[in-house]
C-alpha positions in Angstrom: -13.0 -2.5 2.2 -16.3 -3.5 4.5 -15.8 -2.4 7.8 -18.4 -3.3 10.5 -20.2 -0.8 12.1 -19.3 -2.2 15.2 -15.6 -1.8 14.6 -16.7 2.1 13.8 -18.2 3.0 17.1 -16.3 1.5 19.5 -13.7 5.0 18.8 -10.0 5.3 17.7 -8.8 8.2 16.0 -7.3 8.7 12.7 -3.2 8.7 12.9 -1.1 10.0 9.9 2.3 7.9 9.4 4.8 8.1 6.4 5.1 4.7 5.1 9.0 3.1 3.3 8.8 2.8 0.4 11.4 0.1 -0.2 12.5 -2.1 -3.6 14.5 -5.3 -3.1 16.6 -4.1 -5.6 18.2 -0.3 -6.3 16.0 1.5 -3.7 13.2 4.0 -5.3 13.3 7.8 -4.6 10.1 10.0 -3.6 11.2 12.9 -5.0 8.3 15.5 -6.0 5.8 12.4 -5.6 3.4 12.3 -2.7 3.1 9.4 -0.3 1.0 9.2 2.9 -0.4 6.8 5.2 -3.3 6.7 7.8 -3.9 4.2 10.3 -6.6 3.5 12.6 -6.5 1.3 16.0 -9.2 -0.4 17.6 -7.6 -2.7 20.5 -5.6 -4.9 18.4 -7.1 -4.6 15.1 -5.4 -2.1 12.7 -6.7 -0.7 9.7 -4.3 1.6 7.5 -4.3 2.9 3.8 -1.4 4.5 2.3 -1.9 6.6 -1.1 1.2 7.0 -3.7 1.1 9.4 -6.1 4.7 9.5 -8.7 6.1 13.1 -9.1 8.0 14.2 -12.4 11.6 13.5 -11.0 10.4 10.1 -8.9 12.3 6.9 -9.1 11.0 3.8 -9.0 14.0 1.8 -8.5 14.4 -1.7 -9.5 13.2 -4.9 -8.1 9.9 -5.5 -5.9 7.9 -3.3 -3.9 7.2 -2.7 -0.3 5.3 -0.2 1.6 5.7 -0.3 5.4 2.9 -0.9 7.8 2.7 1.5 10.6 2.6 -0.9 13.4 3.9 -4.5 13.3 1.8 -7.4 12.8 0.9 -10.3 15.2 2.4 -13.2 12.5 0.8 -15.7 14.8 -2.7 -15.3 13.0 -1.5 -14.6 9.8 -0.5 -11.8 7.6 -1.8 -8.3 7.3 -3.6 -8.4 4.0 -6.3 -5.8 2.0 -7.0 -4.7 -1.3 -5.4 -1.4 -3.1 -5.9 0.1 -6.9 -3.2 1.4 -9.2 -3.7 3.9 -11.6 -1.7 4.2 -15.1 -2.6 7.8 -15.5 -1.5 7.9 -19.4 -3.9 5.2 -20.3 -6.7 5.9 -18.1 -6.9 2.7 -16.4 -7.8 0.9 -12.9 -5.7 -2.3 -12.0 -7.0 -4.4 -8.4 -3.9 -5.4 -6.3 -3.7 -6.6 -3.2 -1.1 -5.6 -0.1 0.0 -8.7 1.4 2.0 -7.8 4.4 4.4 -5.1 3.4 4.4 -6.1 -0.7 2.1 -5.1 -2.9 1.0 -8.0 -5.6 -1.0 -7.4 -9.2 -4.4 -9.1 -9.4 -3.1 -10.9 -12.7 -2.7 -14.8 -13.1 -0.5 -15.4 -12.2 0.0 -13.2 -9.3 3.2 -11.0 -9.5 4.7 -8.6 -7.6 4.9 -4.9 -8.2 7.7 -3.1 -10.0 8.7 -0.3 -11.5 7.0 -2.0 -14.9 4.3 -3.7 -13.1 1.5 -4.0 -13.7 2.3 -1.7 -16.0 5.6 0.9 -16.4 5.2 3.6 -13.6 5.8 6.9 -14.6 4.5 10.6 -13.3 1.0 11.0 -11.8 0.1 7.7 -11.1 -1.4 6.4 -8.2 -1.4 3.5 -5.6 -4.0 3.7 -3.4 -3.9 0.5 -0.2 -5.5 -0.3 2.6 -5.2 -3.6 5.0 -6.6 -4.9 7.9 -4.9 -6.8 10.6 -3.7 -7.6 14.4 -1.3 -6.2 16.0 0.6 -7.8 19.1 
């Protein structure tokens, strides 16, 4: 993600947060996986990144993903959107995705939401890595 110089020096300090992880169906489980979040805030503008990594005795649950932000968004000018990577660790390979407010969608046509077998079948040591930009309230 570009991010202005400007932006970079007017200050604002790194914040850790622990994003929900939520499903719209049977709700995934952390377990022995890893899942962080940082967020940055200049005024109103918010930059975060979250980074997923599954454990042996994760769940993914069923249905679509969401990861929360870590403060809410000002809906008036928009949605909080930014680009993310998932990695498939038994194949070796990269997929682009995109967080659009709290969901995370493949870069695939057509676009899709992510589940526990997309963009491909989720299983131990692979990674989501996010990161948005937005405006808070």
């Amino acid at each position: 993600m570009y991010i202005p110089t400007t932006i970079l020096t007017q200050g604002g300090l790194w914040t850790a947060y622990t994003p929900a992880w939520s499903s719209s169906g049977t709700q995934p489980v952390l377990n022995n996986g890893v899942l962080v979040g940082s967020y940055v805030q200049i005024g109103q503008t918010i930059i975060a990144r979250v980074n997923f990594v599954a454990g042996s005795s994760t769940t993914f649950g069923t249905g679509t993903w969401a990861f929360s932000l870590p403060l809410a968004e000002n809906s008036t000018y928009g949605f909080a959107a930014g680009p993310g990577i998932a990695f498939d660790s038994s194949l070796g390979q990269i997929f682009i995705c995109h967080w659009r407010a709290t969901n995370v969608l493949s870069n695939a046509s057509p676009i899709v939401l992510f589940t526990p077998a997309v963009p491909f079948t989720w299983a131990q040591d692979d990674q989501l890595q996010l990161e948005v930009l937005y405006q808070s309230p």
